[in-house]
N, C-alpha and C positions, 0 to 999 in steps of 0.2 A: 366334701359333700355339698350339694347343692339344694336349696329350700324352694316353692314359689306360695306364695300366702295370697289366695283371692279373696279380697273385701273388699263389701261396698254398704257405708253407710249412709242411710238415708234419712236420718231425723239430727240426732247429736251425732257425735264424733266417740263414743264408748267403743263401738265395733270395730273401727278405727285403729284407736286408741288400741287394745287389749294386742290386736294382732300385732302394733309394733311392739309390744312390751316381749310381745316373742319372738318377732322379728332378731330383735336387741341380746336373749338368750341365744338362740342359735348362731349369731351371729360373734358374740361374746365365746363360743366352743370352736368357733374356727371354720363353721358352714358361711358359704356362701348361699346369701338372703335377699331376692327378690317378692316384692309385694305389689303386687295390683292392685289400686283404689279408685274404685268407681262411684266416689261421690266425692261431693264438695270439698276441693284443696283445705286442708287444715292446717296452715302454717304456724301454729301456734304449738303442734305434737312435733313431736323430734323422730325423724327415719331412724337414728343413733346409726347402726352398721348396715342399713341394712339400703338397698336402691328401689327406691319408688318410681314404680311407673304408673303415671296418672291417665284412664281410661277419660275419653267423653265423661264429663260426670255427670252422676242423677241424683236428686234429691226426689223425696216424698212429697206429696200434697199435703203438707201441715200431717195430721197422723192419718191421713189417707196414705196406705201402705202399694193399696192398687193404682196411683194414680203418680208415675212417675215425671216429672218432671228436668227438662234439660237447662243448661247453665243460660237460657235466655229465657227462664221464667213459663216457656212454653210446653204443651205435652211431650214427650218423647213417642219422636217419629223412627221410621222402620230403619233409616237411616243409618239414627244416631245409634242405637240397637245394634245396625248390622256391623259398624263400626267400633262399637265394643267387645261384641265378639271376636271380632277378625282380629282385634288387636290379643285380646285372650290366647286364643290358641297359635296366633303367630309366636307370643312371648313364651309357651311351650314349648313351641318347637326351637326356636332359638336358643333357652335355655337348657333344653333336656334335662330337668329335676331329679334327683333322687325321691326326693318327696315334692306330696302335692297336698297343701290344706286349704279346704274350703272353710272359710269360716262364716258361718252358722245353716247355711244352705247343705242338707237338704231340710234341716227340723224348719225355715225359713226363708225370705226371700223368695218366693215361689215368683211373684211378680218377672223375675230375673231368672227363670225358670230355664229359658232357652240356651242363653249364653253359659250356664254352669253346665247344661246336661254336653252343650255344645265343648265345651272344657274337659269334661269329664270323657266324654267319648276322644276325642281326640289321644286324651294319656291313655286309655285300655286299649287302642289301635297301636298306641311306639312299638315299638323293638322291644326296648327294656322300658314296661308300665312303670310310673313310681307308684312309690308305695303312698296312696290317698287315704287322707284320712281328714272325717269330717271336728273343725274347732266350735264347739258351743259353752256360753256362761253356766251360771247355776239354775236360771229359771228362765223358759220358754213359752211363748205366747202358745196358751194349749189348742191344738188344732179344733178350727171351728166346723168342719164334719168326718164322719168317721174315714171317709176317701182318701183322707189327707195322712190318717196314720196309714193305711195301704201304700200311698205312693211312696211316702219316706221311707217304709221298708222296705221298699221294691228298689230305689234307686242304692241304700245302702250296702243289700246283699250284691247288686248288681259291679257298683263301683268302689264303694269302698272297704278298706282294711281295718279299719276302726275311727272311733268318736271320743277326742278327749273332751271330755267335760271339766270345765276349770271351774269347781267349786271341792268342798269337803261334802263327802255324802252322809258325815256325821251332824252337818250342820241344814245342809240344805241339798237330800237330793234331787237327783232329776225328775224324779219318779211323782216330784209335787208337785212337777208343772208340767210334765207331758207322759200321758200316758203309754209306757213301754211294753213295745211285744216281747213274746218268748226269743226272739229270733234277735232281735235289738239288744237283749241285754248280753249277751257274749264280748260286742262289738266296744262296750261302753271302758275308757281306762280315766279316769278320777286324777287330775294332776293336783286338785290343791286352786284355791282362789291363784288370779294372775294380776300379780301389782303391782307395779314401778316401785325399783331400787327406794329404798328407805331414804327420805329427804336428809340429806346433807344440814349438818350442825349448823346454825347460824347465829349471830351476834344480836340479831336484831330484837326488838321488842313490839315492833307492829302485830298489832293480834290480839296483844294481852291483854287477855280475861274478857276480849268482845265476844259479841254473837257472832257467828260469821254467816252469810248469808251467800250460797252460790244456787242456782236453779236451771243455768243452761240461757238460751238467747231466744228471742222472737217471745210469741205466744206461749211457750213451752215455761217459761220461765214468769211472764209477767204476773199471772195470778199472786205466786210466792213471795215476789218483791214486795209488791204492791201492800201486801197484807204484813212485812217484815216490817216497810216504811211506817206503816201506820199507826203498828204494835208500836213501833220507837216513839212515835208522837205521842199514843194511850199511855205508856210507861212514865215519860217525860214530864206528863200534866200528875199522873196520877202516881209519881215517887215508887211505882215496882220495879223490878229488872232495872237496877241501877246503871246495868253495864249498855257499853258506849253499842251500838249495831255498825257492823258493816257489812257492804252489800256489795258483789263482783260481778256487772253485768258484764255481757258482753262486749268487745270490742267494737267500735261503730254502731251501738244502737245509744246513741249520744241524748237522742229525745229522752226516751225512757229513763235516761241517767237524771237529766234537767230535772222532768217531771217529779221523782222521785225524791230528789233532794232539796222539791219545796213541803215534801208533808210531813218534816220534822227539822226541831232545830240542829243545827249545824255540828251543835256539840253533843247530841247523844245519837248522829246519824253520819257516818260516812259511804258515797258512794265511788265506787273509782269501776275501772276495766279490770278482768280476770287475769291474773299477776301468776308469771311461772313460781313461785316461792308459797302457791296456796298452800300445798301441804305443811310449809312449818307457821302458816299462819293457822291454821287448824290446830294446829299441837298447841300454841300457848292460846286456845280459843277455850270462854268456859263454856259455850254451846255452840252446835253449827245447826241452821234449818236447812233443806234443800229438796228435791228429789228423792227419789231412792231408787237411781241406775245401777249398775254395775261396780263402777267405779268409784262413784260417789259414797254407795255404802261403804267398800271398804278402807276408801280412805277416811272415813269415819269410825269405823273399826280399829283399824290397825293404830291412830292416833289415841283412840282412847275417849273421844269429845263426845261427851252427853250432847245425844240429837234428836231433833224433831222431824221425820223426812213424811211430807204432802206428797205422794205417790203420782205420777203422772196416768190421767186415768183416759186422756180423748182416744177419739176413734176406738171406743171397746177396748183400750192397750188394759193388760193386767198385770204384767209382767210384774211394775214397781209395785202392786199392789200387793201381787202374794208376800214378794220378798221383804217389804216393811211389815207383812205383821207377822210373818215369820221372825225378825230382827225382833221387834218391839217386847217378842218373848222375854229377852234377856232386860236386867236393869239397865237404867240411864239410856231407854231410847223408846219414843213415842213416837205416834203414828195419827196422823190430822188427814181423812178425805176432804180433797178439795170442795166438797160440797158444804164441808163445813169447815172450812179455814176461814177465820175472823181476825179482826186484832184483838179482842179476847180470847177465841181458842185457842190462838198461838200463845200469847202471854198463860195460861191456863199452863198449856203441854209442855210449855218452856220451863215453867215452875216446876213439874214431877218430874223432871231430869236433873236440874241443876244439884250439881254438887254428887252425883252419881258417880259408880264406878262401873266401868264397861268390862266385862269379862275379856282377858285378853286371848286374841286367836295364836294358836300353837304355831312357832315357826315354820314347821312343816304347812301349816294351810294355808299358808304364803308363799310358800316356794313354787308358785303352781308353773310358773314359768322355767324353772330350771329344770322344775320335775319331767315339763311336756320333754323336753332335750330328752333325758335319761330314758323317758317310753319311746320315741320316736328310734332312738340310737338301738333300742332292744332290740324293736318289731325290726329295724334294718339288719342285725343280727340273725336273726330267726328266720329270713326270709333268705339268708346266702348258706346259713348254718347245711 
């Protein structure tokens, strides 16, 4: 059986990310797994089984969502557009897909509005249509006028088979962050949070018992450093949070690192680049601060680490905002608006975690990844049945 996964992300690398972790399931069952990414190369994420084919990329304008930008920094012209497309529905027809997952378009993406409807029409013209179905997280930026829930129901009865949502809808459903029609909710099948394979046992001891501090790169991230850095230097004069900070910036943002690891000393503050072995630095961490993506939360979860996640809030984003204080419900996890992130409120938030016990998520609402296989293999059933 054959997959094609269209992504493209445009700020971090989660959307990215999520699609190879399924990539990596279907491709782990013995489907042949094609992915389309139409943003900025991530060479740090692993394809595992699966062949990436990299579109022209486009990044976002910092969290301007409408304002796309090409790999020379400049606006995206009709051009480069027309040329993503054409590569889309070429690698359709090349590949003729049993399936086809858009993921997060249509709840999303609008910006890129053309090239998916352009994709999407292309499979309901083949011979033999795949079976399309649209890939979204647990919570969606809720559409900013009523027009917008109309079109996403118009293109989903029109083109798609169903919508997995890869969350628990015990935990966190859809229904919190985008409001569902009558007509929508049929479409909806619930796999279960989607998280990379459980970190591999290791020997090591880097980690123990620090803070760990990750927030992502550029702008998006330097608020949280900033205020981690400085919490270490308030700690360090003033004998609280004994434990040592360490900070994962980004690869090549070298200034930021400098600047960083002059506003505390040396020994209660480590700064380095974001290490593929985060996750078992997390496990022996006695806090993590950071974000609260996708990802992030639930490798915070799943490890167990009393955390403090500063929600990413520019350009009106809400996203992290609902799902941290949706989390924060549970012990051992607080929630700091970046309006009021200090190196006192962190030190504060840091304090009402530590030494907390995080409710652990049921295996099943992990497996959201193996699960999407199991629903996809049904609906492919049902439709020859």
């Amino acid at each position: 059986m054959k997959l094609l996964i269209a992504v493209t992300h445009l700020l971090g690398t989660g959307h990215l990310s999520r699609a190879l972790a399924l990539a990596d399931a279907f491709a782990a069952r013995g489907w042949h797994v094609d992915v389309a990414t139409g943003g900025r190369p991530a060479p740090h994420l692993s394809s595992g089984g699966a062949t990436l084919h990299q579109l022209p990329p486009l990044a976002s304008d910092g969290a301007d969502f409408a304002t796309l930008l090409g790999a020379d920094g400049r606006p995206a012209d009709a051009a480069l557009r027309a040329a993503r497309q054409a590569m889309l529905t070429g690698l359709l027809d090349s590949q003729s897909p049993d399936v086809l997952i858009t993921e997060l378009f249509p709840f999303g993406r609008r910006a890129l509005a053309a090239e998916f409807d352009a994709l999407l029409e292309r499979a309901r013209s083949l011979p033999r249509p795949p079976l399309t179905l649209a890939s979204v997280r647990d919570i969606l930026a809720p559409p900013s006028k009523p027009k917008r829930i109309a079109e996403t129901e118009q293109r989903l009865l029109r083109f798609y088979d169903g919508v997995l949502v890869h969350s628990d809808p015990a935990l966190i459903p859809l229904e919190d962050s985008w409001p569902l029609t009558r007509a929508m909710k049929p479409l909806l099948r619930y796999t279960g949070f989607v998280v990379p394979p459980p970190a591999a046992a290791e020997d090591g001891t880097d980690g123990q018992g620090e803070i760990l501090v990750t927030a992502g790169g550029g702008p998006v991230g330097r608020p949280v450093f900033e205020a981690a850095a400085r919490c270490a230097a308030l700690c360090a004069a003033s004998g609280a949070l004994p434990q040592r900070w360490r900070l994962l910036v980004a690869k090549g943002d070298a200034a930021l690192a400098d600047r960083l690891r002059a506003l505390a000393p040396p020994d209660r503050l480590l700064v380095e680049p974001v290490r593929p072995d985060f996750r078992a630095l997390l496990g022996r961490a006695s806090a993590s601060v950071g974000r609260c993506g996708y990802n992030t939360a639930l490798d915070c979860l799943t490890a167990g680490v009393p955390s403090v996640f500063c929600p990413f809030e520019d350009g009106k984003e809400v996203e992290q905002t609902i799902r941290a204080a949706i989390l924060a419900r549970q012990p051992g996890i607080a929630t700091l608006r970046e309006a009021d992130l200090s190196p006192d409120s962190l030190a504060e938030a840091l304090q009402s975690v530590l030494g907390a016990r995080i409710p652990p998520l049921s295996p099943a609402s992990l497996a959201g990844a193996a699960r999407s296989v199991e629903i996809v293999e049904a609906l492919l059933a049902e439709r020859t049945s």
